[in-house]
C-alpha positions as a Markdown table, in Angstrom:
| # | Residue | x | y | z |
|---|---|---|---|---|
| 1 | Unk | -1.4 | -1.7 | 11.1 |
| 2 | Unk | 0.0 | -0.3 | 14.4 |
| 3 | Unk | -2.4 | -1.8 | 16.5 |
| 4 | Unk | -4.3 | 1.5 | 17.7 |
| 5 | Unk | -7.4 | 2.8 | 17.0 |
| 6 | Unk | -7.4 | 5.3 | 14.8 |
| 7 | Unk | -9.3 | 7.0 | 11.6 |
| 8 | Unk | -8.0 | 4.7 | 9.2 |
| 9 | Unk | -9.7 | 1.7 | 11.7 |
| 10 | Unk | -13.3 | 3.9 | 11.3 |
| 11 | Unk | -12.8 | 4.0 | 7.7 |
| 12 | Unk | -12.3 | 0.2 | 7.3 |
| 13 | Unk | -14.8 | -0.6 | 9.3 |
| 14 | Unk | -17.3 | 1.4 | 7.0 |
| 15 | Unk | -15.8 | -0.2 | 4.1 |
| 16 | Unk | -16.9 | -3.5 | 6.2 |
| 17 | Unk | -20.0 | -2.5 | 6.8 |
| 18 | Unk | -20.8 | -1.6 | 3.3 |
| 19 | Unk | -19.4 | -5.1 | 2.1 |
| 20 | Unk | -21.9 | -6.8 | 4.9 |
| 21 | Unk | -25.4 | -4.8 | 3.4 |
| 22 | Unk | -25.2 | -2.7 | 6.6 |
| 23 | Unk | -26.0 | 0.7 | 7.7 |
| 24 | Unk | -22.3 | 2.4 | 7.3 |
| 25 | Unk | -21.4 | 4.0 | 10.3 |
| 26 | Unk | -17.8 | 3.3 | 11.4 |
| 27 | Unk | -18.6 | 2.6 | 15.1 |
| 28 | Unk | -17.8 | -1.2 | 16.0 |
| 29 | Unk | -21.1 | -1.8 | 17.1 |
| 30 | Unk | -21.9 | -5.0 | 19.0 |
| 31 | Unk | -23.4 | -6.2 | 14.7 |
| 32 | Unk | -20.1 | -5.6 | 13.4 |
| 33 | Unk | -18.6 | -6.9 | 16.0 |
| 34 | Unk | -20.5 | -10.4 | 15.5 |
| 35 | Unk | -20.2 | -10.3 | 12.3 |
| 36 | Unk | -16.1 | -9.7 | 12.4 |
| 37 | Unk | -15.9 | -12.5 | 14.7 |
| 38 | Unk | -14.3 | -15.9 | 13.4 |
| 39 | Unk | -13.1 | -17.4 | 16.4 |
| 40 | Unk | -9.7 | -17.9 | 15.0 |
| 41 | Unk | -6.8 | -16.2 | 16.0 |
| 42 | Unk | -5.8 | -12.3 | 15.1 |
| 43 | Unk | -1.7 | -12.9 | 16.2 |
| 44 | Unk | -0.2 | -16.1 | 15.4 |
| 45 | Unk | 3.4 | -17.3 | 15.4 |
| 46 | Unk | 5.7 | -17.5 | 12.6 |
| 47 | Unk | 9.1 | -19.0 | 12.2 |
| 48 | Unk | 11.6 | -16.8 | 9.9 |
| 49 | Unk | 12.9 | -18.9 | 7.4 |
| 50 | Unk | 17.1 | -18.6 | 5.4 |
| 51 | Unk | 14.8 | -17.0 | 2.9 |
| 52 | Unk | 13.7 | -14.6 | 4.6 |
| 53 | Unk | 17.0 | -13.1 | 5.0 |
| 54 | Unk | 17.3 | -12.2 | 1.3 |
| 55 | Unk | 16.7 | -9.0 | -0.9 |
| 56 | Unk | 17.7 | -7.2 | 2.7 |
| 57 | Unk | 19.9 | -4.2 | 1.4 |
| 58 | Unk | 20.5 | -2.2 | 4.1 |
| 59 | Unk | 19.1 | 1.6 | 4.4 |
| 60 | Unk | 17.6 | 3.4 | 1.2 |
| 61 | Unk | 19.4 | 6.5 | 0.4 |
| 62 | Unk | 16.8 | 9.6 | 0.7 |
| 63 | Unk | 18.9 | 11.4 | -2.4 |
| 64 | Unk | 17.2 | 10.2 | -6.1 |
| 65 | Unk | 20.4 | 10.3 | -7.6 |
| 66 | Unk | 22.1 | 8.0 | -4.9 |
| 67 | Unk | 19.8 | 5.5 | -5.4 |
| 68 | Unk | 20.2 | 5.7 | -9.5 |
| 69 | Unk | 23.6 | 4.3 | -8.5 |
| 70 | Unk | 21.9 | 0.7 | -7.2 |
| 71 | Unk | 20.5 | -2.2 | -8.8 |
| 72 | Unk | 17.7 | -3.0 | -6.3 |
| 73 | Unk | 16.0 | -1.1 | -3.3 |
| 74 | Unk | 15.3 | -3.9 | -1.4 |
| 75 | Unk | 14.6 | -4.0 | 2.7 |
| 76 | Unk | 16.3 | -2.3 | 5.4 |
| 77 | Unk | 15.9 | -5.1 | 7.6 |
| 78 | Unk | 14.3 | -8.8 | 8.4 |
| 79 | Unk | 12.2 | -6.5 | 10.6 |
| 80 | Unk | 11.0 | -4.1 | 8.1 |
| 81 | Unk | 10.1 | -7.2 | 5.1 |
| 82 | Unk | 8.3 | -8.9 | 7.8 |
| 83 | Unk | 6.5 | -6.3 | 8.7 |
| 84 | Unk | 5.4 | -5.9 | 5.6 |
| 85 | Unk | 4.5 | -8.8 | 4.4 |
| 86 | Unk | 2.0 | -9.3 | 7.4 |
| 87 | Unk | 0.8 | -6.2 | 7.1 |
| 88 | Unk | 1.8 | -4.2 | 10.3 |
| 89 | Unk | 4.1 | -1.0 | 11.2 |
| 90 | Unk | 7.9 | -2.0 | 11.9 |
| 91 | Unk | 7.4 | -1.0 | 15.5 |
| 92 | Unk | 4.3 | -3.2 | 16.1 |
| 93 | Unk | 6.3 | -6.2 | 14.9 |
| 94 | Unk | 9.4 | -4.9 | 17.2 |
| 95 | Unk | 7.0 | -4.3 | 20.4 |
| 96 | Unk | 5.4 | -7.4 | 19.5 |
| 97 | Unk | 8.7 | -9.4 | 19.6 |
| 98 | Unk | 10.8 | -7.6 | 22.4 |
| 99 | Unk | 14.7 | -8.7 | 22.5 |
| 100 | Unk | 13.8 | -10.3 | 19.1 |
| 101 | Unk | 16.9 | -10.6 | 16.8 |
| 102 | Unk | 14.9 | -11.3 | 13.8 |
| 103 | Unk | 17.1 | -14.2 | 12.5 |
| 104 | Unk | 16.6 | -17.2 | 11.1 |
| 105 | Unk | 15.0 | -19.8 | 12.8 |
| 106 | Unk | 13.8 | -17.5 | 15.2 |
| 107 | Unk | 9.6 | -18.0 | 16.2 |
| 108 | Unk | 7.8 | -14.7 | 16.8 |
| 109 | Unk | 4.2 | -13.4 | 16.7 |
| 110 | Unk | 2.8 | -11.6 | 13.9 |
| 111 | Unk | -0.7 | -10.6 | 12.7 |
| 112 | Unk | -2.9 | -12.8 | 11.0 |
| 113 | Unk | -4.0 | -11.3 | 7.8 |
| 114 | Unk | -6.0 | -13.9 | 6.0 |
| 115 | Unk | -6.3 | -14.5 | 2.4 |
| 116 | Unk | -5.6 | -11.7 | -0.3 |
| 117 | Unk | -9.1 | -10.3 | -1.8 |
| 118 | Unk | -10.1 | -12.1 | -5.3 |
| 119 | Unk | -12.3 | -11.0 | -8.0 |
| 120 | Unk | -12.4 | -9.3 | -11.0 |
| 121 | Unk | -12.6 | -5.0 | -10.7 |
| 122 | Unk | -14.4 | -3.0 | -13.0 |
| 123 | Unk | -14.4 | 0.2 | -11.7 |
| 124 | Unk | -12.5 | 2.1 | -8.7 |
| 125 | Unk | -13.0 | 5.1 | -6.7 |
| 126 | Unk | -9.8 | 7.1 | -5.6 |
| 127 | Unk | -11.8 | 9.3 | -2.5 |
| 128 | Unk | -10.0 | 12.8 | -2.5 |
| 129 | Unk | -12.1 | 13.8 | 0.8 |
| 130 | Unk | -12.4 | 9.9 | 2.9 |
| 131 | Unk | -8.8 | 9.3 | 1.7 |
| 132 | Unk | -9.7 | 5.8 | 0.5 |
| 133 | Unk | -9.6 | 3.6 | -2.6 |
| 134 | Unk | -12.6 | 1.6 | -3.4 |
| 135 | Unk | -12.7 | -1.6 | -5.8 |
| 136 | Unk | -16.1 | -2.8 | -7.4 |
| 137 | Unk | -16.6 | -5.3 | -9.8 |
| 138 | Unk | -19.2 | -5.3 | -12.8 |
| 139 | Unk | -21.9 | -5.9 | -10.3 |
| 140 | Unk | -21.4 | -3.0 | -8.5 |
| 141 | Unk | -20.1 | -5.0 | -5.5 |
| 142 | Unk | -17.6 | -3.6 | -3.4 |
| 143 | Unk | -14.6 | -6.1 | -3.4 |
| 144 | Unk | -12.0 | -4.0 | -1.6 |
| 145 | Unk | -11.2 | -0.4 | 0.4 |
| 146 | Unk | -7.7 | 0.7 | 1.1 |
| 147 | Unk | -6.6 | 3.6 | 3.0 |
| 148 | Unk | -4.8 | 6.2 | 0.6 |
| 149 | Unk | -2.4 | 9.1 | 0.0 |
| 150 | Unk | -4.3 | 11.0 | -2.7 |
| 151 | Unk | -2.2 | 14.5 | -4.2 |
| 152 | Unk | -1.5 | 17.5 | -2.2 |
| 153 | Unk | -2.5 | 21.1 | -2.3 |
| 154 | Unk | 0.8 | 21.7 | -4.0 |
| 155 | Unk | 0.5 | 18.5 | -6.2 |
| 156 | Unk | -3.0 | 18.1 | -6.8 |
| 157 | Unk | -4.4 | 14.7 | -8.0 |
| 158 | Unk | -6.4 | 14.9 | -11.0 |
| 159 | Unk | -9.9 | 15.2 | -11.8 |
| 160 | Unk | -12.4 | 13.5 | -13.7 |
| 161 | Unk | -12.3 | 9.5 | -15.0 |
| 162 | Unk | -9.4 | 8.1 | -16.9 |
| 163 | Unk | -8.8 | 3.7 | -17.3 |
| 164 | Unk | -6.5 | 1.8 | -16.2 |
| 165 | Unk | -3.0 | 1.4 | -18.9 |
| 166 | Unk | -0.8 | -1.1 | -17.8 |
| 167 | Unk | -0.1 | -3.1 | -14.5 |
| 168 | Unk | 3.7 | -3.7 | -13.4 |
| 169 | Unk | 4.9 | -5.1 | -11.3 |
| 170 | Unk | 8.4 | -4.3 | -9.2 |
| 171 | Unk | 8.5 | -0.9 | -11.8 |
| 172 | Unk | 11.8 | 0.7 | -12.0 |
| 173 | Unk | 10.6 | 4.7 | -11.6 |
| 174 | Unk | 11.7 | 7.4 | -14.4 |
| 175 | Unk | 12.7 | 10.7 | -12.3 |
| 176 | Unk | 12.1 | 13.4 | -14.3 |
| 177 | Unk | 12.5 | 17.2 | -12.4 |
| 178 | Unk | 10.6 | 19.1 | -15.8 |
| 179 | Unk | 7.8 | 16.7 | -15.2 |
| 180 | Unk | 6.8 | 16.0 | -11.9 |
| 181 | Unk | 8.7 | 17.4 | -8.9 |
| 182 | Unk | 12.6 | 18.0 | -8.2 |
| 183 | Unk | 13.9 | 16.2 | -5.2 |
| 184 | Unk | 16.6 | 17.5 | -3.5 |
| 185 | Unk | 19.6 | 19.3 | -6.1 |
| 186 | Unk | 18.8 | 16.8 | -8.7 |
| 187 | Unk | 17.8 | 18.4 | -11.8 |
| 188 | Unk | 18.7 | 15.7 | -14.3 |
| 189 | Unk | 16.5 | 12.5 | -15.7 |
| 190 | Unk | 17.4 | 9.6 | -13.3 |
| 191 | Unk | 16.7 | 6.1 | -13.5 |
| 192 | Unk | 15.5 | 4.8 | -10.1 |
| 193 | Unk | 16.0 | 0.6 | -9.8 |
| 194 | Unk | 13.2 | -0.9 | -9.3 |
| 195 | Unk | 12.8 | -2.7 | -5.3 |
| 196 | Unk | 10.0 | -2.5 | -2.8 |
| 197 | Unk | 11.7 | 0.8 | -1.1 |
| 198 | Unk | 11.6 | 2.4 | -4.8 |
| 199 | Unk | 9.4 | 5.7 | -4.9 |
| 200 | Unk | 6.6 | 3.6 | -6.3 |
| 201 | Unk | 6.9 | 0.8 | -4.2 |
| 202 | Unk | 6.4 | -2.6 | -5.6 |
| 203 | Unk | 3.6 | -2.3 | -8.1 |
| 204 | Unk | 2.7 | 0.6 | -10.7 |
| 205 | Unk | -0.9 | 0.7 | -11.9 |
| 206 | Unk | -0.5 | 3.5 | -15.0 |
| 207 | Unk | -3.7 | 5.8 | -15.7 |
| 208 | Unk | -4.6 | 7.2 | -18.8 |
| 209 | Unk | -3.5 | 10.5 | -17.7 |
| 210 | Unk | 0.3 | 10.6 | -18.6 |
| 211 | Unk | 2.9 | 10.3 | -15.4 |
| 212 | Unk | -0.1 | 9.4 | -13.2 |
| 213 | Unk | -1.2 | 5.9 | -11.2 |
| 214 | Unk | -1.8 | 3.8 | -8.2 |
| 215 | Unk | 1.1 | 2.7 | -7.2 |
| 216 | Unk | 3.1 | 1.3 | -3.8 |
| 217 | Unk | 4.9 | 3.2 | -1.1 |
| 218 | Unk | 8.4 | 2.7 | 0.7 |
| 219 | Unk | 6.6 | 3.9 | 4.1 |
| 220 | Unk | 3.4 | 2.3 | 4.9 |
| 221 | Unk | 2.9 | 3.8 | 8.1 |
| 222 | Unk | 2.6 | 7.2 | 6.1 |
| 223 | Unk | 0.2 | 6.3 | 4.2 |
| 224 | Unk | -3.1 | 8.6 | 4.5 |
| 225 | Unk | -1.0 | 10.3 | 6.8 |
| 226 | Unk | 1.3 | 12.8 | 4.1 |
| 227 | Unk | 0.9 | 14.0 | 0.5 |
| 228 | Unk | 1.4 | 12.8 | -2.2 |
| 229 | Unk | 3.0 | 14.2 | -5.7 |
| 230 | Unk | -0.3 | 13.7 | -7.3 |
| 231 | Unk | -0.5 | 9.9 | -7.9 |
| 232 | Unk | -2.4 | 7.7 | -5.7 |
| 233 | Unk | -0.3 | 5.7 | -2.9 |
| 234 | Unk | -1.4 | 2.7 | -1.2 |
| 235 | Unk | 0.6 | 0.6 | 1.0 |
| 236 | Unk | 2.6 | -2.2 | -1.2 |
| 237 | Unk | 0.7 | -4.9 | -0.1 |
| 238 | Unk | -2.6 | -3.3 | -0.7 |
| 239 | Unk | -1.4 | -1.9 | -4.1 |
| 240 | Unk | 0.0 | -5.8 | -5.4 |
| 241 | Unk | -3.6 | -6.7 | -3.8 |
| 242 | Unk | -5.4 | -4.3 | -5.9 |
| 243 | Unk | -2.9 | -5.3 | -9.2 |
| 244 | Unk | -3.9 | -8.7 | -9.4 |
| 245 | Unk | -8.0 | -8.1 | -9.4 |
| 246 | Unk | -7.3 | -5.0 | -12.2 |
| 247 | Unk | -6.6 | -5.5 | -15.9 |
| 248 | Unk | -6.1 | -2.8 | -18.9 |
| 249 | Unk | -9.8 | -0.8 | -19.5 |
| 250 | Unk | -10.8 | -0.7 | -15.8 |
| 251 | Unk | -12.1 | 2.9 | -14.8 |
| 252 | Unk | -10.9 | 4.8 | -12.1 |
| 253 | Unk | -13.0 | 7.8 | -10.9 |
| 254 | Unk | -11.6 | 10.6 | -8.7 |
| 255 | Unk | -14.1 | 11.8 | -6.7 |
């Protein structure tokens, strides 16, 4: 998403490789690399539209209890929802675009990220040691690998196999210090609103294991790169990816 290599780039690449019925390695072999190609395009230009300028709040208060006190946690910037939605780190857009003023009407280059995985998942695997989130259907056929923030030392993940609960979409978040974690001097039950800067991000998957999921992230370029409080954090485009191919009863496995 920043347009280095990198371990995340290795592990997607074995995820590749598994999909294609190859040997998994994670070196971009001159196979992969054939079998990558498309011949179209990887940065193609996009025009930024009036609506594009919506849902742009302004900076996201660090503080839990300051951001109880709004109604939405939308973007920072045109930059940052841009970003986001083509799947790249703020300052790959911004070095992609220099001078840019990311306004309306404006034409800049972005990455070309293709159409959104489909199918139907069965079962996933959330990866303490790889770091990764693994979708297969009923077939055992992977569908989809995502890089992932998966508990701490402090916060560990859980063990063992619980099933998917409930899918929602653009959550509000439920802060509660005696529960989970206390953040900063707040030591009451807060409200968060929901927004795709929200603790959670833009999609909550809930686990059978109370206070748990998969859920979205406010900082995508973080992710597989900090801890986590326990739950399972995917980028917010990988995590509304991985909502709309899970349903209630779906297993997930922590490994």
């Amino acid at each position: 998403m920043d347009g280095y290599d990198g371990e995340n780039v290795r592990k997607a690449i074995m995820a590749f490789q598994a999909m294609a019925g190859r040997d998994v390695t994670g070196t971009l072999d001159a196979e992969t690399v054939t079998l990558l190609e498309t011949a179209l395009p990887v940065i193609g230009a996009y025009v930024i539209t009036v609506e594009d300028t919506n849902e742009i709040t302004g900076p996201t208060p660090a503080d839990y209890a300051e951001k109880a006190q709004l109604d939405f946690l939308g973007y920072g910037s045109v930059a940052e929802k841009l970003a986001e939605r083509f799947h790249m780190d703020q300052k790959f857009l911004v070095a992609l675009n220099p001078g840019s003023g990311f306004a309306a009407g404006e034409t800049i280059a972005v990455a070309i990220t293709g159409p959104n995985r489909i199918g139907m998942v069965a079962r996933i695997e959330a990866d303490k040691v790889l770091r990764q989130v693994r979708a297969y259907d009923a077939q055992g056929v992977l569908l989809a690998a995502y890089p992932a923030t998966i508990g701490s030392e402090d916060n560990p993940s859980p063990s063992g196999s619980y099933v998917v609960e409930a899918v929602a979409p653009m959550p509000t978040y439920t802060y509660n210090p005696e529960i989970n974690f206390q953040q900063g001097d707040n030591t009451e039950v807060l409200t968060i609103p929901p927004g795709p800067n929200g603790p959670v991000g833009s999609v909550w998957i809930a686990l059978s294991k109370p206070s748990y999921g998969i859920h979205g992230s406010p900082e995508p370029a973080q992710i597989d790169k900090t801890s986590s409080h326990g739950c399972v954090r995917l980028t917010n485009w990988d995590a509304e990816e991985l909502g709309s191919m899970v349903s209630p009863g779906v297993t997930v496995e922590f490994l």
